[in-house]
C-alpha atoms as one frame of an Amber mdcrd trajectory, in Angstrom:
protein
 -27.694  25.937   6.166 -31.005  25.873   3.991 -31.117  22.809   1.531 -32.759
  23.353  -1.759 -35.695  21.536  -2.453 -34.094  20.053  -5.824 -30.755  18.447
  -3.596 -34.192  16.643  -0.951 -36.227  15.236  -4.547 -32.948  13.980  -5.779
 -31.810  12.352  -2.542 -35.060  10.785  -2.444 -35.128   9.854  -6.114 -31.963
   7.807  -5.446 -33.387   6.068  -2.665 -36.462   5.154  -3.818 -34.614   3.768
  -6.791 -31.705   2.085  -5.190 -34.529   0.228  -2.556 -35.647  -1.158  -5.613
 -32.958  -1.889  -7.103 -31.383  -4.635  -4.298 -34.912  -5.858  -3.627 -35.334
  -4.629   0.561 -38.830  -4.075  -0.760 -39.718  -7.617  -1.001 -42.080  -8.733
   2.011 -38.977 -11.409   2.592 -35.464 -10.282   2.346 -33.798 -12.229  -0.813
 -36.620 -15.092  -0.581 -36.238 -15.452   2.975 -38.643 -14.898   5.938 -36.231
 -12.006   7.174 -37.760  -8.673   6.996 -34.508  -5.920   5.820 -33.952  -4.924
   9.870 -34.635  -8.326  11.042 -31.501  -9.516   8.877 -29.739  -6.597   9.832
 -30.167  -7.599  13.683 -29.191 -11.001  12.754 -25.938  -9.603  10.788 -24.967
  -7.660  14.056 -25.151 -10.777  15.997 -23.233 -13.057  13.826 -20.256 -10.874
  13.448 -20.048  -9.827  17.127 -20.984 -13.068  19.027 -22.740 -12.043  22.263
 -23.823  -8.984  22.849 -26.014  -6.743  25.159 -29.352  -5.886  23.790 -28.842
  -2.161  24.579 -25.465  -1.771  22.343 -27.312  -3.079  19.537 -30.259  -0.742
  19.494 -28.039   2.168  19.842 -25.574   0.553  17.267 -28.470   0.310  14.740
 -30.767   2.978  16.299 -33.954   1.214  16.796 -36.843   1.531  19.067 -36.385
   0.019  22.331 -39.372  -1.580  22.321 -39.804  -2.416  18.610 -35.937  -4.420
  19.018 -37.566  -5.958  22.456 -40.486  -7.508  19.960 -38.141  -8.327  17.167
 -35.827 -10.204  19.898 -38.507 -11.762  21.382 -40.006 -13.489  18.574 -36.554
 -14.742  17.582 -36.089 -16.448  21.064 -39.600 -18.422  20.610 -38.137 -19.366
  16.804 -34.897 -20.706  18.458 -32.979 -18.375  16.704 -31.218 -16.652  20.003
 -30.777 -17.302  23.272 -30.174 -14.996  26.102 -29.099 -14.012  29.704 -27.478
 -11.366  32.207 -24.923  -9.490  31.103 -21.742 -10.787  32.474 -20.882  -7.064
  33.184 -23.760  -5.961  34.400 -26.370  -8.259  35.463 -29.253  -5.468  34.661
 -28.627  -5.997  31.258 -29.570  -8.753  28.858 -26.935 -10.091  26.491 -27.850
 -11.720  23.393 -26.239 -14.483  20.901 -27.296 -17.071  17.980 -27.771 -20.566
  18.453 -27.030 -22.748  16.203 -30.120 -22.376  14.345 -29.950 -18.737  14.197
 -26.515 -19.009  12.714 -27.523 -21.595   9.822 -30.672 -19.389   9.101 -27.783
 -16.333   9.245 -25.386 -18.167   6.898 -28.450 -18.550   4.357 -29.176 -15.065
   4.508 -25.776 -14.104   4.059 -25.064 -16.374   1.137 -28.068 -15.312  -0.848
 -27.351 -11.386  -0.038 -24.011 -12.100  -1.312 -25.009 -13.678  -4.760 -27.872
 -11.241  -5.495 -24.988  -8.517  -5.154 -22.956 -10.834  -7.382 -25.765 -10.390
 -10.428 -25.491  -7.279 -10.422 -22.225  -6.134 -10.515 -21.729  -8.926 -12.901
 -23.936  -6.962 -15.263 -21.157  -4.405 -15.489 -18.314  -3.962 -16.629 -14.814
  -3.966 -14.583 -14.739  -0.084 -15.042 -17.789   0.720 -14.406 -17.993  -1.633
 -10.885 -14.580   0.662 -10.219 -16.575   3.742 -10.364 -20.097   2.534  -8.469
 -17.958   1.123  -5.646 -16.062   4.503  -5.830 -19.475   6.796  -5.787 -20.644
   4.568  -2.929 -17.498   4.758  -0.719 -17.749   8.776  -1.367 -21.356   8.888
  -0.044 -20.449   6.686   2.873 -17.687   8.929   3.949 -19.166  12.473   3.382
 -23.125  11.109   5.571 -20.612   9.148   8.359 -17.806  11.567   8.501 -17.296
  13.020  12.246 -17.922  17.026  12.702 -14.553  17.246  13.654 -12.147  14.083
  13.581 -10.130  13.072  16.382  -7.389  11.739  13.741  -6.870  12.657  10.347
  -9.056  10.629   7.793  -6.795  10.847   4.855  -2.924   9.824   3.790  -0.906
  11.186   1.841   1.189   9.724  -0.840   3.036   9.856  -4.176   0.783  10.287
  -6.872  -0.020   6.372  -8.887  -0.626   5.940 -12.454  -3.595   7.536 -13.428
  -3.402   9.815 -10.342  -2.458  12.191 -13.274  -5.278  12.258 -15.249  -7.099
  12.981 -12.199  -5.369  16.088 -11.529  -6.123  16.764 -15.117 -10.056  16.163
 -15.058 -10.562  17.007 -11.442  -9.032  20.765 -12.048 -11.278  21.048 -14.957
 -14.536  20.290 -13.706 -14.264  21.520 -10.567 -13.232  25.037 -11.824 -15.782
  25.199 -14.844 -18.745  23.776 -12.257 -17.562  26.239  -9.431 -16.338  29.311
 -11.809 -17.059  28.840 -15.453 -13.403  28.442 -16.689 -13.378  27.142 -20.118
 -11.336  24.297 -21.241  -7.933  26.571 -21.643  -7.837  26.629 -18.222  -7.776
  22.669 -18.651  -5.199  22.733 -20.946  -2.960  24.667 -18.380  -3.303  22.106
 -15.993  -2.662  19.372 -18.550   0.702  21.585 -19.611   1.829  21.783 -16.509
   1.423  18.032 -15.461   3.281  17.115 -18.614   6.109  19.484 -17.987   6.318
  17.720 -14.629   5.948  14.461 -15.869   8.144  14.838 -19.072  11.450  16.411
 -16.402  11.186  16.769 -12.845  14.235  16.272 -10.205  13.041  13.824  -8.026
  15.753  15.296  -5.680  14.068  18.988  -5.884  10.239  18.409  -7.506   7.513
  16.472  -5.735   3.913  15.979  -6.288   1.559  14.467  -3.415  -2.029  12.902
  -3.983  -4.412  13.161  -0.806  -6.111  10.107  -0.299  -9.505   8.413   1.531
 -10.994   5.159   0.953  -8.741   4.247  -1.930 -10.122   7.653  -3.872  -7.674
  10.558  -4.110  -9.140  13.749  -2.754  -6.482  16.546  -3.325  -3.046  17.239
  -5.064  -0.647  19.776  -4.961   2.732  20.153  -6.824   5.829  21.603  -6.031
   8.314  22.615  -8.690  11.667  24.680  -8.844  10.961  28.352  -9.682  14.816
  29.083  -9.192  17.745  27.257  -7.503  16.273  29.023  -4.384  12.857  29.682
  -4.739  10.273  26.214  -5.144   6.766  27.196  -6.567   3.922  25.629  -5.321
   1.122  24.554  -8.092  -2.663  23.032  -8.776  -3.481  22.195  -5.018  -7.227
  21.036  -5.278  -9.483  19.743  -2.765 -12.543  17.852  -3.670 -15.505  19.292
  -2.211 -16.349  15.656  -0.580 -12.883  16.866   1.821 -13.263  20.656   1.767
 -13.350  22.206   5.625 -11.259  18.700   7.108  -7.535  20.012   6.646  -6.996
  18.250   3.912  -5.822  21.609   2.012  -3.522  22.779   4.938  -1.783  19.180
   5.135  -0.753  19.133   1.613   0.531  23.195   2.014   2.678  21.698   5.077
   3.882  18.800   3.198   4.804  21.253   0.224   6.325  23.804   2.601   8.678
  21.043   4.285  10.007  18.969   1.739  10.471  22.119   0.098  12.635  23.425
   3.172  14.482  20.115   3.089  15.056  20.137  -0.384  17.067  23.364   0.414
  15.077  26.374  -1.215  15.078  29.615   0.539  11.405  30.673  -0.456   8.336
  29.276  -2.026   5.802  31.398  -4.099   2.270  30.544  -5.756   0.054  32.238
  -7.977  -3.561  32.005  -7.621  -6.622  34.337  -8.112  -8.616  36.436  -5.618
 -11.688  34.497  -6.285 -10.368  31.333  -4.760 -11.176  32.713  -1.326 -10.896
  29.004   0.648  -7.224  28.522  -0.740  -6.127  31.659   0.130  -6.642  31.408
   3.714  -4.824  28.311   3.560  -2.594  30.222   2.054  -2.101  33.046   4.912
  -2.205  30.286   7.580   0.438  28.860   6.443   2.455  31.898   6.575   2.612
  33.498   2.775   2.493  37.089   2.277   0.534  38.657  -0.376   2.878  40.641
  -3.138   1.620  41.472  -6.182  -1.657  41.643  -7.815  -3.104  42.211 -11.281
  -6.079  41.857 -13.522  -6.167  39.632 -16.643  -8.624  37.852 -18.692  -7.658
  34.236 -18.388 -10.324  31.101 -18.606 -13.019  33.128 -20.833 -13.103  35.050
 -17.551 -12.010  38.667 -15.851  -9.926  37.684 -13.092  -7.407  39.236 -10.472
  -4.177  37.237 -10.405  -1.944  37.241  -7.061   0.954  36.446  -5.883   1.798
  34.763  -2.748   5.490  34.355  -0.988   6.926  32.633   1.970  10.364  32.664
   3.534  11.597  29.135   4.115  13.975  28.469   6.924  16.745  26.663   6.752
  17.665  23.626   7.887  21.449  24.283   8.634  20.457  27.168  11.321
């Protein structure tokens, strides 16, 4: 997949920045004699007692050799000690001494103020949203190709889960589409509909969640005493291609099927090409389509049905 050259500048804009901005730049890490890997190394040790040399250049991907010198001058400083491996003697294993761990506790303490300043420089909201941007760019560059477990929950929507729905709708479908703000105000009607009378019993909304940071919705409402209509399932682009779409579908699809409905149906538009093979995975059948102008945009409406089945056979 070919990056454009913009996305590279402003990755490296925000690093170049960001170095700056928590001081790793300095000769000394905060006004210590630790350069930023040397502390790092020191870090590892402290919170994993003894270890073997060779786990901790592949946990922090370093240069055999370079780690060997960096190791080395710690030992002559008195800051480690080391031996054989208890598992296998061709190995060295590594730990602090008691002077590594005071010069460790130092570092840590000062790290943990200088972070201190500046969040304290901002306000409660605003440290909400910088932690929140931070965990998102942690889990989108460490996320696994293909997970061995699912990485998200899902769970009843929370107040202010809402207003996400609201916002997240709108922005993602102007940046991705260029739907005006009616389509906005659909969303919004439809959450307050939900909001203002819903049977608990019959209606359910679900909020898909990673980190602490909701990452998709989807609603499912009564069309007819036998027919539930599913409605606004999003997925953030930080959780597209992960399954997070298909789980919320399922979770529709079953309570909806427990709830006692004999069908579901959904509208969407041919343009949403990702949901709609969701959509046919999960077993709907296309049955109607039709052009409209919706959104400041010409569009081709569809509709999708399923055939529940149910849970007295």
């Amino acid at each position: 997949m070919t990056v454009a050259p913009s996305d590279i500048a402003a990755v490296r804009d925000f690093n170049r920045h960001y170095t700056r901005v928590i001081g790793v730049l300095a000769e000394g890490l905060v006004d210590t004699e630790f350069s930023l890997t040397e502390a790092r190394i020191l870090f590892e040790l402290a919170t994993s007692g003894s270890t073997e040399a060779v786990r901790l250049r592949r946990a922090l991907d370093l240069d055999a050799g370079y780690l060997s010198r960096i190791l080395t001058r710690f030992k002559n400083r008195g800051l480690i000690e080391s031996g054989r491996s208890s598992s296998d003697a061709r190995r060295q294993e590594v730990r602090l001494t008691d002077r590594g761990r005071a010069a460790f506790d130092v570092l840590n303490q000062r790290s943990g103020a200088d972070v201190d300043r500046l969040l304290a420089a901002h306000s409660p909201s605003d440290r909400a949203r910088l932690i929140g941007a931070m965990r998102t760019i942690q889990r989108l560059l460490d996320r696994p190709a293909e997970p061995a477990a699912p990485w998200f929950t899902l769970r009843a929507p929370l107040p202010g889960d809402y207003g996400w729905v609201i916002e997240r709708n709108a922005a993602l479908y102007a940046a991705e589409y260029g739907w005006d703000v009616r389509y906005e105000a659909l969303v919004a009607e439809i959450v307050a509909n939900f909001l203002a009378a819903h049977d608990e019993r019959r209606e359910r909304a679900w909020i898909a969640e990673c980190g602490g940071l909701p990452v998709g919705c989807v609603f499912c409402v009564a069309d007819s005493p036998t027919t539930a209509r599913l409605r606004l399932l999003l997925v953030d682009p930080s959780a597209r291609g992960l399954g997070v779409g298909a789980a919320l579908v399922e979770q529709c699809l079953r309570f909806a099927t427990e709830a006692g409905y004999r069908e579901m149906v959904l509208w969407t538009n041919d343009v949403l090409t990702a949901a709609r093979r969701v959509y046919e995975r999960a077993g709907f059948e296309l049955v109607e389509s039709a052009p409209h102008h919706s959104f400041g945009k010409d569009l081709v409406g569809q509709t999708w049905r399923r055939t529940l089945a149910s849970t007295d056979d």
